[in-house]
N, C-alpha and C positions, 0 to 999 in steps of 0.2 A: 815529792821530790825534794822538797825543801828541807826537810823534816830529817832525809835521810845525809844529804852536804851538811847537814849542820852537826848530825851525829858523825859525821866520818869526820870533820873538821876538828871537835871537841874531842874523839877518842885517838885521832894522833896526837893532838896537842897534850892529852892527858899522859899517853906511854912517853912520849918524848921529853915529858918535865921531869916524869918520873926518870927516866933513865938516865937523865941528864942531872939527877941530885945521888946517884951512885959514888963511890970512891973509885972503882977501876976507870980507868982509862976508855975499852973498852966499850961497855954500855952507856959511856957521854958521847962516841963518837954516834952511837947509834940512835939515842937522842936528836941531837945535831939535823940527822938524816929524818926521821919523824916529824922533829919542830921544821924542816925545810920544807917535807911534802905538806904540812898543814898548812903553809905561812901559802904555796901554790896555789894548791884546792881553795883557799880561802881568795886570791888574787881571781881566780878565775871565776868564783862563783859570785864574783863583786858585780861582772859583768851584766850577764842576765841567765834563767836558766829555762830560756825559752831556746825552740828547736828554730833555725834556718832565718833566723832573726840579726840583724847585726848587732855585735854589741853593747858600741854607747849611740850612736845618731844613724839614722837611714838619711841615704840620699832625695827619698822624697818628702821628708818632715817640712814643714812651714819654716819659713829663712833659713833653710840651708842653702851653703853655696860654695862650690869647688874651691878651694883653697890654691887650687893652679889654674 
């Protein structure tokens, strides 16, 4: 699973630099749109890429404590 977010990460970031060193206008807006889906997938895969798990902290980890 890892293996595969790290290849989707790396192959939009790779069309979107590329697209994004064109001269038209164009294929840098489409860039743009690549480098943003990668900059996501990479923010969310920061998280964890485990199923039904929270996040960053579970409510029953050791010193956790309601914040309200």
């Amino acid at each position: 699973m890892e293996l595969l977010v790290a290849s989707g990460i790396g192959l939009l970031t790779a069309v979107g630099l590329y697209l994004m060193l064109r001269l038209e206008s164009f294929p840098v807006i489409l860039g743009l749109t690549f480098l943003s889906y990668a900059v996501n997938l990479f923010l969310f895969a920061m998280g964890r890429l485990q199923v039904n798990l929270p996040p960053v902290i579970s409510p029953d980890a050791k010193g956790y404590t309601d914040p309200l």
